[in-house]
C-alpha positions, 0 to 999 in steps of 0.5 A, a space after each residue: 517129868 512127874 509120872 503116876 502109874 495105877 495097877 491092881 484093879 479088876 474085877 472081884 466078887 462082893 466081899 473079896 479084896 484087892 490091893 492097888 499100886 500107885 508109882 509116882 517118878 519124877 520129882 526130886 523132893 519126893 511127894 508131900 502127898 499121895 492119895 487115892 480117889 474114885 470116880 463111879 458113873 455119873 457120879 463126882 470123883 471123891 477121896 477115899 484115902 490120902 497119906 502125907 509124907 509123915 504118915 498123917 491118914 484121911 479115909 472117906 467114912 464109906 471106907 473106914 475099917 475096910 480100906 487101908 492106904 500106905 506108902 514106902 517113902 524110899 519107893 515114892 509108891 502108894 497102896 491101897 488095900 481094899 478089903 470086904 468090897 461091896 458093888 458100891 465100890 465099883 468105880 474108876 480109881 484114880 492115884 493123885 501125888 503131890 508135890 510142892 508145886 501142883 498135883 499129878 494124877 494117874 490114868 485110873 485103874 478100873 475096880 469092878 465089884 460083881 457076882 
């Protein structure tokens, strides 16, 4: 059974960082991908970055130079290291795993960005 744990959301003034955690378990070959998604109210989730097993990386344009995404293939754990943060990235952030058969996604971790 595929599981997709999320951890590191809070709350951070503009301008501050946090890094986010994605755990994946549960398949025997691993995941071809893993990739980070948001979802603000009463907005569509979208990508913000997605790694593939091989290292290949794909950022949204609003995060490109502040956010990093990584991956420990031996860990099957995802990172996502968001740094000069703005209210506009206030959002629930989703992990998304993927293996050859379907996508799994995590519970959401709440990223709220505030003075």
């Amino acid at each position: 059974q595929v599981q997709v744990v999320e951890s590191g959301g809070g709350l951070v003034q503009p301008g501050g960082s946090l890094r986010l955690s994605c755990a994946a378990s549960g398949s025997a070959f691993g995941f071809s991908a893993m990739g980070w998604y948001r979802q603000a109210p009463g907005k569509e989730r979208e990508l913000v970055a997605r790694i593939l097993r091989g290292g290949t990386i794909i950022y949204a344009e609003s995060v490109k130079g502040r956010f990093t995404i990584s991956r420990d293939n031996a860990k099957n754990t995802a990172y996502l290291q968001m740094n000069n943060l703005t209210p506009e990235d206030t959002a629930v952030y989703y992990c998304k795993a993927v293996t050859g058969l379907a996508n799994y996604w995590g519970q959401g971790t709440q990223v709220t960005v505030s003075s």
